[in-house]
DOMIDO-649452 format. One line per field, with one value per residue (C-alpha): residue in three letters; z, x, y. Coordinates in pm, whole numbers. Layout:
residues N
resn	ALA, ...
c3	Z, ...
c1	X, ...
c2	Y, ...
end
This chain:
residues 511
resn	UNK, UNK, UNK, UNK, UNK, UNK, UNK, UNK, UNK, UNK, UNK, UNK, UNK, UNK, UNK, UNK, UNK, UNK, UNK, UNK, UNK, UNK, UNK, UNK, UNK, UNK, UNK, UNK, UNK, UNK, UNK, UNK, UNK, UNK, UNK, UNK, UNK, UNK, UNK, UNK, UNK, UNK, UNK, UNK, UNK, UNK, UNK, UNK, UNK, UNK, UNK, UNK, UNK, UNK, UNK, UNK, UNK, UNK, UNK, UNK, UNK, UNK, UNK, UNK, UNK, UNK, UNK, UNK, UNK, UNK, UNK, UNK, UNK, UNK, UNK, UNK, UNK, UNK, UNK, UNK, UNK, UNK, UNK, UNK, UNK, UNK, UNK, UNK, UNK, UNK, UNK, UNK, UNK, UNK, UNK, UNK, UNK, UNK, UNK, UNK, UNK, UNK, UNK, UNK, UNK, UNK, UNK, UNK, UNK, UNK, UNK, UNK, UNK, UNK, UNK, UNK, UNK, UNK, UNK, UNK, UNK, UNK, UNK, UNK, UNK, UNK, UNK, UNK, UNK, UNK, UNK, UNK, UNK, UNK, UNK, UNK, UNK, UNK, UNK, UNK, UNK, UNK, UNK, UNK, UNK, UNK, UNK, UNK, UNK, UNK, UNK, UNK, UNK, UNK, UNK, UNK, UNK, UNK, UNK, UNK, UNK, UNK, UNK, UNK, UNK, UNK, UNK, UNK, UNK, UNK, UNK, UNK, UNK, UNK, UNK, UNK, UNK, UNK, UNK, UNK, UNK, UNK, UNK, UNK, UNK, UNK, UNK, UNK, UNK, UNK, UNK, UNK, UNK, UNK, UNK, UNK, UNK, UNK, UNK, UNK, UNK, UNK, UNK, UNK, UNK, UNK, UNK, UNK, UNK, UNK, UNK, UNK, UNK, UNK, UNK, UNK, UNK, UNK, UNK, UNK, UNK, UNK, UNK, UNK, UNK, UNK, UNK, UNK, UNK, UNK, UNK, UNK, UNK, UNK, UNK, UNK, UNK, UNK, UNK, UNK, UNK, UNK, UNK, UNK, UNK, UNK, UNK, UNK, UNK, UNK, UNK, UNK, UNK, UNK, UNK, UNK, UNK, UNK, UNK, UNK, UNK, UNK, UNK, UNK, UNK, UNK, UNK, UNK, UNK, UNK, UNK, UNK, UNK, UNK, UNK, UNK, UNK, UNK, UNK, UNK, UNK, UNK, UNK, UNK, UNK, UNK, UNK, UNK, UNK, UNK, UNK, UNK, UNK, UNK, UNK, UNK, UNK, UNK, UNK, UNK, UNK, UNK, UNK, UNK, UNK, UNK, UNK, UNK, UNK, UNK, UNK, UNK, UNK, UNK, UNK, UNK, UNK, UNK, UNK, UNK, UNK, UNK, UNK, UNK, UNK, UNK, UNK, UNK, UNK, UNK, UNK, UNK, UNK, UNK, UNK, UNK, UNK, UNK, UNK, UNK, UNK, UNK, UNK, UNK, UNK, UNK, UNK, UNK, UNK, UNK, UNK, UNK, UNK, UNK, UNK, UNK, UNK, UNK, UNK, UNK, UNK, UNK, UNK, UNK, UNK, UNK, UNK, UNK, UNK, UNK, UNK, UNK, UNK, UNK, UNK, UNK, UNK, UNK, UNK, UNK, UNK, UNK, UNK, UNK, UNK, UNK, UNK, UNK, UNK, UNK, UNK, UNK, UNK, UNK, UNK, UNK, UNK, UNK, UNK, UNK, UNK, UNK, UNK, UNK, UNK, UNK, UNK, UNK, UNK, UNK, UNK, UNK, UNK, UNK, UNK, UNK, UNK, UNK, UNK, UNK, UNK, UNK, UNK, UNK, UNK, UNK, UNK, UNK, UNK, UNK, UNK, UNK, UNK, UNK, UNK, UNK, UNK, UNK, UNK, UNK, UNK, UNK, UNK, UNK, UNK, UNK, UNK, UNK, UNK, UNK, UNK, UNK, UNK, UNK, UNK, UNK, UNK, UNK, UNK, UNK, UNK, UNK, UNK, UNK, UNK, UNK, UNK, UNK, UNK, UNK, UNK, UNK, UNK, UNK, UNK, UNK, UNK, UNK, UNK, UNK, UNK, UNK, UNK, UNK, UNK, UNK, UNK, UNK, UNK, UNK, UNK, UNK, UNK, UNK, UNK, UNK, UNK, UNK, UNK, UNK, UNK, UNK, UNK, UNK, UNK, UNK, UNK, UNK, UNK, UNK, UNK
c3	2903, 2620, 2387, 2012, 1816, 1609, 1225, 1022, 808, 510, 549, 554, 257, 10, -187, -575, -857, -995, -1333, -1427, -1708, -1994, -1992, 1035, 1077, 1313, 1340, 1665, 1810, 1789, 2010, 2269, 2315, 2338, 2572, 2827, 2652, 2712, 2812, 2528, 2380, 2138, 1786, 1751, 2038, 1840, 1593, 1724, 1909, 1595, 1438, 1699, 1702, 1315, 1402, 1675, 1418, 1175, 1408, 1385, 1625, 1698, 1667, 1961, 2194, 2353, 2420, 2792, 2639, 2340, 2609, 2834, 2520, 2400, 2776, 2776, 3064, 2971, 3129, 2872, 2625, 2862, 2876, 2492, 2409, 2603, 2444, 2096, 2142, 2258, 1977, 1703, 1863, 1848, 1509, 1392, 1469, 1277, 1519, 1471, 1123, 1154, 1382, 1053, 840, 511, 247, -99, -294, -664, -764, -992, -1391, -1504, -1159, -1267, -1541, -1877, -2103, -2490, -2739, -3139, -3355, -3733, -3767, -3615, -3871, -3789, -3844, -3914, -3964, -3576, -3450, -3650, -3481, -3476, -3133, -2879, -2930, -2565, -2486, -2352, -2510, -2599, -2736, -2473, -2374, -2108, -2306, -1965, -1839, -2097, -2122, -2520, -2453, -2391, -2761, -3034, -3295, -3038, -2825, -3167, -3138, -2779, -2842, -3103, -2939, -2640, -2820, -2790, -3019, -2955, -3171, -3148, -3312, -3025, -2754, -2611, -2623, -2784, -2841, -3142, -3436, -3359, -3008, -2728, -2342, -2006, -1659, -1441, -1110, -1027, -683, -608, -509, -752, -1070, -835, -678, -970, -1294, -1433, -1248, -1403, -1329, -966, -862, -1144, -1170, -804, -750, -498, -333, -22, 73, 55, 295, 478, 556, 582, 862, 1042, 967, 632, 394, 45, -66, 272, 384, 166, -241, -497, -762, -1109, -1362, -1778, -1625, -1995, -1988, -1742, -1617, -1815, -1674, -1622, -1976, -2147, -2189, -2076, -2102, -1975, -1670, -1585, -1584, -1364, -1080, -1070, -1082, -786, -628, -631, -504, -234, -105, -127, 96, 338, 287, 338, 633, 844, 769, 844, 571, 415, 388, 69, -46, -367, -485, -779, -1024, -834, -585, -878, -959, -610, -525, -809, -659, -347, -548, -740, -489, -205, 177, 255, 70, 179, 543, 494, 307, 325, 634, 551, 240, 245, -76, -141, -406, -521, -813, -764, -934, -1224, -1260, -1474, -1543, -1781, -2010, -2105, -2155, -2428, -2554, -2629, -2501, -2153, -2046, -1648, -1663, -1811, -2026, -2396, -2491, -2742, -2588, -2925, -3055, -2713, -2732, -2966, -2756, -2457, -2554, -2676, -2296, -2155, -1824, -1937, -2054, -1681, -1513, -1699, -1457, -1346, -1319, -1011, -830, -998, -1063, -1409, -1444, -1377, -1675, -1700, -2022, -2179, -2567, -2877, -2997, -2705, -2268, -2159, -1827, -1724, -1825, -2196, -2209, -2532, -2718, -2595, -2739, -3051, -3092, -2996, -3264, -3090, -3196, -3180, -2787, -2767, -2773, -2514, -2292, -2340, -2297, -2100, -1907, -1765, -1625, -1468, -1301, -1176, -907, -649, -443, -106, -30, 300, 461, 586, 418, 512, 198, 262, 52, -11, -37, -65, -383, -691, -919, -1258, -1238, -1595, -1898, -2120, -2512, -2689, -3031, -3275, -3574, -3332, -3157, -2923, -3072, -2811, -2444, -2286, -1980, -1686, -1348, -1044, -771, -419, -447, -489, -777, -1031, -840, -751, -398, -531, -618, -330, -148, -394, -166, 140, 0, -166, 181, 412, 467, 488, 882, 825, 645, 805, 640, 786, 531, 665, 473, 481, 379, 76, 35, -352, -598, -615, -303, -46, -146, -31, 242, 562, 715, 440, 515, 875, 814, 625, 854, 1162, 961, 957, 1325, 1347, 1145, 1362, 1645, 1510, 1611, 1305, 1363, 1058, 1110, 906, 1013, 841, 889
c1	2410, 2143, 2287, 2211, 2009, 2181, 2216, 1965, 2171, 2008, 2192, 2509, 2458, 2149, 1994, 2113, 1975, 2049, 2083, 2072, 2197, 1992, 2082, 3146, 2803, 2996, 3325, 3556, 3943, 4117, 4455, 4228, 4050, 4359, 4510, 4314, 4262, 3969, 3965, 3993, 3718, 3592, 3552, 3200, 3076, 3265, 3117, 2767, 2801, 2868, 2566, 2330, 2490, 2407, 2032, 2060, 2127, 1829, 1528, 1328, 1193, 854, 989, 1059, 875, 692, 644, 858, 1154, 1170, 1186, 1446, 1681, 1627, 1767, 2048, 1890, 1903, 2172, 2163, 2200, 2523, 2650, 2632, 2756, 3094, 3071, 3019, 3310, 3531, 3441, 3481, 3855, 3909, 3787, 4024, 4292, 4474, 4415, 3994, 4071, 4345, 4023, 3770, 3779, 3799, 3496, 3461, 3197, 3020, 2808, 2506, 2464, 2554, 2708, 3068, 3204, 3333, 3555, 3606, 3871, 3806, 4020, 4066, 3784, 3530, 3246, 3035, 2628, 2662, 2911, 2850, 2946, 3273, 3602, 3710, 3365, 3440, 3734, 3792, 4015, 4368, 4659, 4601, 4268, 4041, 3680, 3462, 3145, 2953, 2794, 2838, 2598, 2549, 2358, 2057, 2017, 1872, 2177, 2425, 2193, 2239, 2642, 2604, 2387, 2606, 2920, 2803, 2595, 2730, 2709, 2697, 2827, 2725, 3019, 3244, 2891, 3034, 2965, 3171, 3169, 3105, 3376, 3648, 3528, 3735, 3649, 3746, 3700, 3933, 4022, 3986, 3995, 3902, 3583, 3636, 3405, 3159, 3071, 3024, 2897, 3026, 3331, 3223, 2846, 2846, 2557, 2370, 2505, 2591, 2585, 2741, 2884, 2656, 2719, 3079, 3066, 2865, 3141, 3416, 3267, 3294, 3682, 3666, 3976, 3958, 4217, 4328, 4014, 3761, 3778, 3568, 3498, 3375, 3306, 3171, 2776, 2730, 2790, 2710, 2796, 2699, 2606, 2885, 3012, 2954, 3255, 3187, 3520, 3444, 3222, 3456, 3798, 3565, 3503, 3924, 3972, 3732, 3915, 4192, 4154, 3943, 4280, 4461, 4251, 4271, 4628, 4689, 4450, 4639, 4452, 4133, 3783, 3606, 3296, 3134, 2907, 2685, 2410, 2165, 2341, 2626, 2508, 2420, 2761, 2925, 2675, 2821, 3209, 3113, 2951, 3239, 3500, 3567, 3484, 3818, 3871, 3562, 3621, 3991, 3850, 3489, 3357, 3002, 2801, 2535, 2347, 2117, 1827, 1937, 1713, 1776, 1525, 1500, 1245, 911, 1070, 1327, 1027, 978, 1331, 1341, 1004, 969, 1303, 1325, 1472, 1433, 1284, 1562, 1416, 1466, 1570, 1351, 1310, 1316, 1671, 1833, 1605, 1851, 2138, 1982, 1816, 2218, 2295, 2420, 2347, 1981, 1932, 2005, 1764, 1497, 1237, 1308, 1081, 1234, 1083, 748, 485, 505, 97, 92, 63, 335, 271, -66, -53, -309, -51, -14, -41, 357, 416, 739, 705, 738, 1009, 1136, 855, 812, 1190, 1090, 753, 873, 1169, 1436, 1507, 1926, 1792, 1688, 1996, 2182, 1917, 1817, 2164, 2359, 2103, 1816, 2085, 2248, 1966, 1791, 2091, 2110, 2263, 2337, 2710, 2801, 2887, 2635, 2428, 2209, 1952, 1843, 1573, 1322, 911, 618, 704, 504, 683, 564, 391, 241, 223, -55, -19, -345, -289, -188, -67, 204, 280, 586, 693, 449, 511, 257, 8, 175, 2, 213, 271, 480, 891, 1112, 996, 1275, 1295, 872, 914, 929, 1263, 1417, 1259, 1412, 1680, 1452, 1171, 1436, 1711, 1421, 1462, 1811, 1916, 2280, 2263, 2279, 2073, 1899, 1658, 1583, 1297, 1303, 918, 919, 1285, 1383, 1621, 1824, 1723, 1866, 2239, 2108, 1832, 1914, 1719, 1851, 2253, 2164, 2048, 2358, 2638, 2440, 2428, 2808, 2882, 2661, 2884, 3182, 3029, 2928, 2530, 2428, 2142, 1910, 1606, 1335, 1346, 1086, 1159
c2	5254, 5180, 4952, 5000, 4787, 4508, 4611, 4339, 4142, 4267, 4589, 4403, 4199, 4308, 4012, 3968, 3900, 3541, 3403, 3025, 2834, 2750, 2478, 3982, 3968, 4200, 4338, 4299, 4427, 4123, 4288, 4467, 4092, 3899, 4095, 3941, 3632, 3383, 3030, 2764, 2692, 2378, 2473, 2288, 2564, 2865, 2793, 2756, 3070, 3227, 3087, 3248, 3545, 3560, 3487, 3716, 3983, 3886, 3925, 4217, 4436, 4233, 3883, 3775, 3530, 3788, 4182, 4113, 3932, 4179, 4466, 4236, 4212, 4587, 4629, 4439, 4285, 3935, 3732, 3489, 3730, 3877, 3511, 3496, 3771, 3681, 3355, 3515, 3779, 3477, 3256, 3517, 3572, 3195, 3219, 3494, 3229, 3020, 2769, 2757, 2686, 2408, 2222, 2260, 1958, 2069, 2171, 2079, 2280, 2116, 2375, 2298, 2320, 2664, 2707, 2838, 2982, 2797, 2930, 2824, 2874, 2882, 2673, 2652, 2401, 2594, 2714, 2992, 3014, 3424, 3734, 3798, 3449, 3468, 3353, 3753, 3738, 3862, 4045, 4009, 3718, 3619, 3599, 3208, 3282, 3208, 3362, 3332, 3118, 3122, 3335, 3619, 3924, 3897, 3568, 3806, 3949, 3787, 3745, 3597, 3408, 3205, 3252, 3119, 2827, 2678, 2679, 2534, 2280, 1909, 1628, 1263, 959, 686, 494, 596, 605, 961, 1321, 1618, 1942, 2107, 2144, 2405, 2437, 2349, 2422, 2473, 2560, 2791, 2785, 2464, 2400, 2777, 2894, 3186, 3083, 2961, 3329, 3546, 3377, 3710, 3914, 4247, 4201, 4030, 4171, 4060, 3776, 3616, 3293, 3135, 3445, 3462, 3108, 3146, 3429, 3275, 3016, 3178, 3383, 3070, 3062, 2831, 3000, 2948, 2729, 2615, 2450, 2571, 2436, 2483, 2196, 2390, 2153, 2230, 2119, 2050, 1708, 1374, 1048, 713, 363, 142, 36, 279, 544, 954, 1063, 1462, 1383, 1077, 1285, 1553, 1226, 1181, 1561, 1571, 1284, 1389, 1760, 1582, 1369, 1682, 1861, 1574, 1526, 1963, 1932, 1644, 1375, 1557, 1391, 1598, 1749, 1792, 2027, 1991, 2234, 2066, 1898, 1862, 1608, 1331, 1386, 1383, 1095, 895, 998, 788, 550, 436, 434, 145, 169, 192, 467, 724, 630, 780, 1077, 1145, 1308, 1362, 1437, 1802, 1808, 2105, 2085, 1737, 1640, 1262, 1157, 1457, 1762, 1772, 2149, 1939, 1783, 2128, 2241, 1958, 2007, 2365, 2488, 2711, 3037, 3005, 3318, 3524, 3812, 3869, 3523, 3293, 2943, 2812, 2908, 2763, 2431, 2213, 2320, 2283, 1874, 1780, 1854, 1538, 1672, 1778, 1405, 1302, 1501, 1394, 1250, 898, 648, 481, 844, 980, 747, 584, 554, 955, 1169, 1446, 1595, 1606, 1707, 1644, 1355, 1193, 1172, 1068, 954, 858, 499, 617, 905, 720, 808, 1159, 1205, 1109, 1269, 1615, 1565, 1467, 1147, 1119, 1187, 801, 557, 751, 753, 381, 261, 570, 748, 498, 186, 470, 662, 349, 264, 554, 321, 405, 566, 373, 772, 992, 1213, 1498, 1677, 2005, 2182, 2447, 2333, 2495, 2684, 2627, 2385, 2223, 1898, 1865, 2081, 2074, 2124, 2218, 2283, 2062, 2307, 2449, 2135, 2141, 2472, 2680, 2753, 2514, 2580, 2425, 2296, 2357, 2156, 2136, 2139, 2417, 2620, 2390, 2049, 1806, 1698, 1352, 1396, 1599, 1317, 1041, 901, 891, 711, 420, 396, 386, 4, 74, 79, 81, 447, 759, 1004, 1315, 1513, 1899, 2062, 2489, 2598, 2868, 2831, 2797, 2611, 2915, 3137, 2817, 2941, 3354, 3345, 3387, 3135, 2835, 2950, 2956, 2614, 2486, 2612, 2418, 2160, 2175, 2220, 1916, 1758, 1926, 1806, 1447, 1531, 1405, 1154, 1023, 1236, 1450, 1799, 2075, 2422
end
């Protein structure tokens, strides 16, 4: 009997749009396959067998090795195909079982800045800038008062894109050396520990406004079950980490909040580490987790560390967010009324590049005032008017990004290249300064992220023996498109039977 052609998995799940802060594959009869029920089976081979039956389901009619094996597998005359596909149906039944995901050690997800949503509350001190950013918007919110602040639709037109930017603007003080938010503004994030806020920036717009939805599908087709061994870490992205000494009382309470649901998911697991998952921003901060906690400690509860995009050692992209402000490409917005919101980001002020990655003699901005490299990001802070910018980073920001010690539990970076990414801007006229959009020269990285930072941690642990630490490269894969494309999720969930099946070796793979 002819068999039918396997759906592609872009009719199962169509590509989303994706916004950015400003700042299964087949179905099967579980009952009719248990009735004769198959032999046991490891859960590091269920899961691979998933895993090719996924890419078995993406290649197109054309793509195979050659003309005779396309024919053979049109056929259903391939006995490795047959053998698979008994494998595959066998490992999808172990995989409807409870048992599949008892062996799975548990997954912690920290998604990147503007990766989940944040919700605000107005109180009496609050003082609005207009009659529209009054504490009577948006007239949608709970019964205690609170909003959803991010992501919210009104950010795209002109008079509330002001609203926005002030209430999620911080402030720091230097008599206490921390960062606030503004007056009358409080904040939150909900559902932590859920994996909820992390899929749809925006419940009643997920298509537009998917984030990590794919990936999360992507996993639990595997048998990971939100909640039981699957947890989501939101966080408000707005603000960072300091050096040691120096107080950061929001990012700090997010490392024990992390901590703690991460011994909790051991502890609800039986004992099992875990395996933690950070996209962008979110692997400074879970690098910094491991970091500040004892050996004794991670080997209880860590299993292994997967960060995608990492920008350990900052962007070029974030000299222009402070100099002239930056919209990531979503329409309508003026760069210019986000800018002071988006250079009081304490989070913003840590990706700026680091001079322990790019090379301090290299010029990253050229202007008509002055050529900054990295070697003089004080200066650049001051001449584009952003003074109040310089303490912090003297004494919060630089001690701390000059560390990136290494974690003493293995690591694996996965990333996109070959996608144009800025690498200098140029400013050419003096009257409008920092205030115009300036011409920017591209170079190789992921379109957000210069390959000298997704590379940070391999070029400073190479000396390093004792640390295991695999790097796998995915050509034309981007800062957002690695948590949607087929080929990058294909490349994370082997990356986790790896893990499964302890075949992690240090190694640089390119894709």
């Amino acid at each position: 009997m002819k068999r039918k052609k396997p759906k592609p998995i872009k009719d199962i799940i169509s590509p989303k749009a994706q916004f950015h802060h400003f700042p299964t594959f087949f179905k099967i009869n579980p009952p009719l396959l248990m009735a004769n029920p198959p032999p046991p089976i490891s859960l590091s081979l269920s899961l691979s067998l998933s895993l090719s039956l996924s890419a078995h389901n993406r290649r197109r009619k054309g793509q195979y090795q050659s003309k005779a094996q396309a024919q053979q597998m049109r056929n259903g005359d391939s006995p490795l195909l047959a053998r698979a596909t008994i494998g595959i149906i066998w490992a999808a039944a172990m995989l409807c079982t409870c048992h599949s995901r008892a062996d799975l050690h548990p997954l912690i997800v920290v998604p990147g800045s503007g990766g989940n949503r944040l919700e605000a509350r107005l109180t009496g001190e609050y003082k609005s800038s207009s009659l529209l950013c009054s504490r009577l918007f948006p007239p949608v919110r709970d019964r205690d008062g609170w909003f959803r602040l991010w992501f919210e639709p009104s950010v795209l037109l002109a008079p509330f894109t002001k609203c926005f930017a002030d209430r999620m603007t911080l402030y720091y003080d230097p008599g206490s050396d921390d960062y606030y938010n503004a007056p009358g503004v409080e904040t939150r994030v909900s559902r932590f520990g859920s994996t909820e806020s992390l899929r749809y920036l925006d419940p009643h717009l997920k298509q537009a406004t998917s984030y990590m939805a794919t990936l999360v599908e992507s996993l639990q087709k595997v048998g990971y079950v939100d909640g039981k061994t699957l947890f989501g870490a939101p966080y408000d992205f707005r603000y960072g980490l300091a050096a040691d000494g120096h107080p950061s009382r929001v990012g700090s309470k997010f490392l024990r909040d992390l901590k703690d649901l991460i011994e909790k998911a051991t502890a609800s697991n039986k004992g099992k580490p875990v395996i933690l998952l950070s996209h962008s921003l979110g692997g400074l901060f879970a690098l910094e987790l491991l970091n500040r906690n004892p050996s004794s400690w991670l080997r209880r509860h860590i299993k292994h560390f997967i960060a995608l995009s990492a920008p350990w050692g900052g962007s070029i992209d974030e000299l222009l967010t402070f100099a002239s402000g930056n919209t990531l490409g979503v329409p309508l917005v003026d760069p210019l009324i986000v800018r002071e919101e988006q250079r009081r980001s304490e989070s913003n002020l840590w990706l700026l590049p680091s001079p322990k990655v790019f090379d301090i003699e290299k010029p990253l901005v050229i202007s008509p005032f002055a050529n900054y490299t990295v070697g003089n990001i004080v200066q650049f802070l001051n001449d584009i008017g952003f003074p109040e910018g310089v303490q912090p980073y003297k004494s919060r920001i630089l001690p701390l990004i000059e560390r990136l010690a290494v974690p003493e539990v293995p690591v694996t970076c996965v990333f996109g290249s070959n996608v144009k990414t800025p690498e200098k801007l140029i400013y050419r006229s003096k009257a409008e300064g920092f205030d115009e959009q300036p011409e920017v020269v591209y170079g190789d990285g992921d379109g957000t992220v210069n390959m000298a930072s997704l590379l940070g941690l391999e070029s400073l642990w190479k000396e390093n023996r004792k640390q295991q630490f695999k790097v796998v490269t995915i050509r034309g894969v981007s800062h957002m498109s690695i948590l949607k494309e087929e080929i990058a999720l294909q490349e994370i969930v082997q990356e986790i039977v790896n893990v499964h099946a302890n075949h992690i070796e240090s190694s640089n793979v390119q894709r």
